[in-house]
C-alpha positions in Angstrom: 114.6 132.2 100.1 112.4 130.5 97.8 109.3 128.6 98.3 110.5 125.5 98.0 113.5 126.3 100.5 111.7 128.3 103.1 110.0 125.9 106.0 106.7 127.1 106.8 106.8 126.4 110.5 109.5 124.0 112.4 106.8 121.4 114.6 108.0 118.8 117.2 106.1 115.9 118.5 106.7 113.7 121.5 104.8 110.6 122.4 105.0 109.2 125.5 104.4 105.3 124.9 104.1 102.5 126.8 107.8 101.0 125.5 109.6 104.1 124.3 109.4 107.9 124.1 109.5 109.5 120.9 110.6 112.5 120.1 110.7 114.2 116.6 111.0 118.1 114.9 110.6 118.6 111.4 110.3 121.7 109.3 107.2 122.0 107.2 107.3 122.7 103.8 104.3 123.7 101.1 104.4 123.4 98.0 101.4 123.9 95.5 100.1 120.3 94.7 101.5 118.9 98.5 102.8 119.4 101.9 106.1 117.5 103.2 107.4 117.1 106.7 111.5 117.5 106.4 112.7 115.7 109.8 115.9 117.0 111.0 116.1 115.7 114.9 114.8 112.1 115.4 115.1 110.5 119.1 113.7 107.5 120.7 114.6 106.7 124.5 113.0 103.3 125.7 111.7 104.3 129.1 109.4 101.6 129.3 106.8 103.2 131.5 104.8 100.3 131.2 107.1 97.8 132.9 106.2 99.7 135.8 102.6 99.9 135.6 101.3 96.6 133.7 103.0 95.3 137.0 102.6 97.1 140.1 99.7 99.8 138.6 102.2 102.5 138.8 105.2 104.0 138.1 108.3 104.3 140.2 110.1 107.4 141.7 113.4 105.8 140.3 111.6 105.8 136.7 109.7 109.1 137.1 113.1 111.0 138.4 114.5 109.7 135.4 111.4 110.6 133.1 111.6 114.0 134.3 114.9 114.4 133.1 114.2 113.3 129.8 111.4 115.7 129.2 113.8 118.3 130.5 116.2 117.5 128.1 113.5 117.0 125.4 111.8 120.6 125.9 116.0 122.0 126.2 116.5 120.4 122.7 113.2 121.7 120.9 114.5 125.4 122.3 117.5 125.1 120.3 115.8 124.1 117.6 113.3 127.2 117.9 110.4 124.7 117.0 107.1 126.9 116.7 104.5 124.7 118.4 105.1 121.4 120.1 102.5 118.9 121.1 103.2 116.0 124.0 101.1 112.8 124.3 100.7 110.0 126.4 99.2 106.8 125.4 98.3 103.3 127.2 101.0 103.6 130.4 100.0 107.2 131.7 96.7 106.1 131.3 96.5 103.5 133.5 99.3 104.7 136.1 97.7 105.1 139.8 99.9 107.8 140.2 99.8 109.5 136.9 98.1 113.1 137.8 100.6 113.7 140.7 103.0 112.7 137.8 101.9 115.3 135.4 101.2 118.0 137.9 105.0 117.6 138.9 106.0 117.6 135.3 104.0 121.1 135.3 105.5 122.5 138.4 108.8 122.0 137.3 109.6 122.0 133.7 105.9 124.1 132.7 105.2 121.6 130.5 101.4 120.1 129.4 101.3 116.5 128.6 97.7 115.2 127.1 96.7 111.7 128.4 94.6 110.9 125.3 92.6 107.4 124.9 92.5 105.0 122.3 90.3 106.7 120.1 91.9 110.0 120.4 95.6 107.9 119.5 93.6 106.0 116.6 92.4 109.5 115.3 95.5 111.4 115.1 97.5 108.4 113.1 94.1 108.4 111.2 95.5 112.4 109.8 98.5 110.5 107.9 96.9 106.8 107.3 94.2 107.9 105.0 96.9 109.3 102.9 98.2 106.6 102.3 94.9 104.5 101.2 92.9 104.1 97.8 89.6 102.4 96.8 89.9 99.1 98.5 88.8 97.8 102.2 91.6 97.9 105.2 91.8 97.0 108.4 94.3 99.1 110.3 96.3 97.1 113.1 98.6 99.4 115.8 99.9 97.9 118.0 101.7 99.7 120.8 102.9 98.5 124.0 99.7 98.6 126.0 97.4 98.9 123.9 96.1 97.8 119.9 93.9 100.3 118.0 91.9 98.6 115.0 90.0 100.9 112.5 88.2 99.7 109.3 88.3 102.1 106.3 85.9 101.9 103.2 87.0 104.4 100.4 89.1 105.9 102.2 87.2 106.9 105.1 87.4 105.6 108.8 84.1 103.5 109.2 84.5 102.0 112.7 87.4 101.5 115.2 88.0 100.2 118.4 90.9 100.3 120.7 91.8 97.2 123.5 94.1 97.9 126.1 96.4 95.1 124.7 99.6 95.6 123.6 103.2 94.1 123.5 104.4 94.3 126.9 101.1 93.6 128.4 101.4 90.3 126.1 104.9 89.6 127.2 104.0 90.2 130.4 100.9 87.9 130.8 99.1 90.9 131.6 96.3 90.0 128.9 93.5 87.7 129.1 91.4 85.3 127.4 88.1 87.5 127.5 90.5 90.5 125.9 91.6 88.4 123.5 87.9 86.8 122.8 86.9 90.3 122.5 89.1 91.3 119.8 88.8 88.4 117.8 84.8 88.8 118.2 85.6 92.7 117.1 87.8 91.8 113.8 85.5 89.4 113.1 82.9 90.7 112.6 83.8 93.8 111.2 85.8 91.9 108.5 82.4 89.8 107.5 80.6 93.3 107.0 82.9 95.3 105.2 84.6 92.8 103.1 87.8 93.8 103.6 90.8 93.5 101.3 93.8 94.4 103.1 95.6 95.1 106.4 97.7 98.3 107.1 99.7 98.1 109.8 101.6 100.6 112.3 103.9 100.6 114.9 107.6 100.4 115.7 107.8 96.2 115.7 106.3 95.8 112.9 108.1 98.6 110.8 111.6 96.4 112.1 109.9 93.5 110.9 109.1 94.8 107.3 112.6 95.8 107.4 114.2 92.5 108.4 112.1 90.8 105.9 113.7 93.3 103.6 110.4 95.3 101.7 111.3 98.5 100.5 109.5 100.4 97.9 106.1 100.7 99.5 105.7 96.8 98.6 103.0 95.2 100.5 104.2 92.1 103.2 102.7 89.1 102.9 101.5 87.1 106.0 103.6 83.9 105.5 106.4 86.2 105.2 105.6 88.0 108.3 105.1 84.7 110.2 109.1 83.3 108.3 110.3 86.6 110.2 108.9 85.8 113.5 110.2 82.3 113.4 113.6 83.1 113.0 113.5 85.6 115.7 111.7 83.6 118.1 114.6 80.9 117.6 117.1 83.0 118.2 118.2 84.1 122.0 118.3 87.8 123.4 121.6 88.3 122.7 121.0 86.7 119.4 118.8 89.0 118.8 120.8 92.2 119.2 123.8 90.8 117.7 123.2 89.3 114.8 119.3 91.2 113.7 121.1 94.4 115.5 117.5 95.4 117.2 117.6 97.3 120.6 117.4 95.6 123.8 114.0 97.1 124.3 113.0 95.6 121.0 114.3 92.5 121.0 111.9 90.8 123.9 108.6 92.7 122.4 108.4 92.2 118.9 107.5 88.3 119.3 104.5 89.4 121.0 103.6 91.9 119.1 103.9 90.0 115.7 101.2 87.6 117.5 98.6 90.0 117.6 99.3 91.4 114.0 98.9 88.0 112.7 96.3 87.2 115.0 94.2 89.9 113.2 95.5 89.5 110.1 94.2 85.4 110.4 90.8 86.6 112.3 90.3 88.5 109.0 91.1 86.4 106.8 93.9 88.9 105.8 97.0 87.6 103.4 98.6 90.8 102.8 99.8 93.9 104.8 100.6 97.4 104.1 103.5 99.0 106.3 103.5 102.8 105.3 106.0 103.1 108.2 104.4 106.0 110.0 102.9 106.3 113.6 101.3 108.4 116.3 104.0 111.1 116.2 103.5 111.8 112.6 99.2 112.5 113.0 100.5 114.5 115.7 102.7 116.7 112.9 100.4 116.4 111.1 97.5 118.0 113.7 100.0 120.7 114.8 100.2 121.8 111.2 96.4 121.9 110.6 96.0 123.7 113.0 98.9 126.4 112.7 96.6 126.8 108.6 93.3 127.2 110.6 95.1 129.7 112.7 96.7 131.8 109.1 93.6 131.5 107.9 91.7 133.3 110.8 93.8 135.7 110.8 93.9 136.0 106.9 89.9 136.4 107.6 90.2 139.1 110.0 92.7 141.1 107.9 90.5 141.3 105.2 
């Protein structure tokens, strides 16, 4: 086969989040002046560990039975697709589950599987591998927000100059499981770091607002503006659950979170004195690609090394 036809390496990723698991295998292809991840199996399963744990601190044998088997079926499907390397992260949930090492040592005992708990800054890292791709010139402040947590990183030229991750995100919100010193903090944090880098715009990640940027119907790589993101939000808010599946068509596990996760986009986006918002529509499972392909080069290369 040709180049441009011939996959380097087929990768998967999995991320384990507070809302949903994601799970996604693309082939890799180079080509001389870029690299492009080709997705061909895309799956998204709202387990909501975090239900569990922003409540009770951890999670349940009914929901860890079931998470079992979706890991199972996860690792079954990434067989058939003979992936190469496969990476599995857990965010916010697993992090602050009581009972999440006897969780993962079961996981290990039965399916041989290695999940990495990773922090905040670890999570704000790996979307950092496709976020700067995205940037130019100007000042950003980069907004995720996930379902337990909200990583915040300030680039200048392109590079990452400071970040700082709260463990706040949408179901904690929707949950009251926030409070006004986390929220003080954050506002002191944006603040701040908006008054000494002069910032110009806000990027932001994550799967609420990506539906949002779609409902508001952006397409093109057009920036959103902030009175359109907070037009959005109205409507939705006005509208009931059922509403909200029916007629905006989002999932169940969408439709109660995105309201609180819009407020601390805009939150941000006012403590910054932000108008304007780029949604490059990518997330932690693409930095995770994106690491798994780095290091599959540093690995040729070594070898390449040793050959020589």
């Amino acid at each position: 086969m040709s180049e441009a036809t011939e996959p380097l390496f087929k990768l998967a990723a999995v991320d384990i989040g507070s809302n949903a698991v994601r799970c996604q295998i693309s082939n890799v292809f180079k080509f001389a002046d870029r690299t492009l991840f080709k997705r061909v199996e895309y799956i998204r399963y709202p387990m909501r560990l975090g239900e569990d744990v922003f409540a009770t601190g951890v999670i349940s044998r009914q929901k860890t039975d079931k998470f079992i088997k979706l890991l199972h079926a996860l690792h079954l499907l990434m067989q058939v697709h003979e992936v190469d390397d496969f990476m599995i992260c857990a965010t916010s949930a697993m992090r602050s589950a009581q009972n999440a090492p006897q969780i993962l040592e079961e996981i290990q005992e039965k399916l041989g599987l290695q999940i990495q708990v990773i922090d905040g800054t670890t999570e704000a890292d790996l979307i950092n591998l496709v976020i700067r791709q995205q940037l130019d010139s100007h000042n950003y402040l980069h907004i995720d927000v996930g379902g337990g947590s909200t990583e915040f990183n300030i680039y200048v030229n392109r590079m990452k100059v400071a970040s700082q991750s709260f463990e706040q995100g949408s179901i904690r919100h929707m949950q009251g499981e926030d409070s006004q010193e986390m929220w003080q903090a954050m506002q002191n944090w944006v603040i701040e770091k908006s008054r000494l880098y002069h910032l110009s715009y806000a990027i932001g990640t994550g799967g609420n607002i990506n539906k949002i940027y779609d409902i508001a119907r952006q397409g093109d790589g057009l920036p959103i503006f902030r009175d359109q993101i907070e037009k959005v939000v109205e409507h939705i808010a006005s509208l009931s659950m059922e509403e909200r599946v029916k007629v905006l068509l989002l999932n169940a596990d969408r439709a109660d979170v995105i309201v609180p996760a819009a407020e601390i986009y805009l939150s941000a986006m006012r403590w910054a004195n932000l108008d304007c918002m780029l949604v490059p529509q990518v997330g932690l499972k693409d930095g995770m690609l994106q690491s798994l392909y780095e290091r599959h080069q540093a690995k040729t290369q070594h070898h390449f090394k040793l050959d020589f």
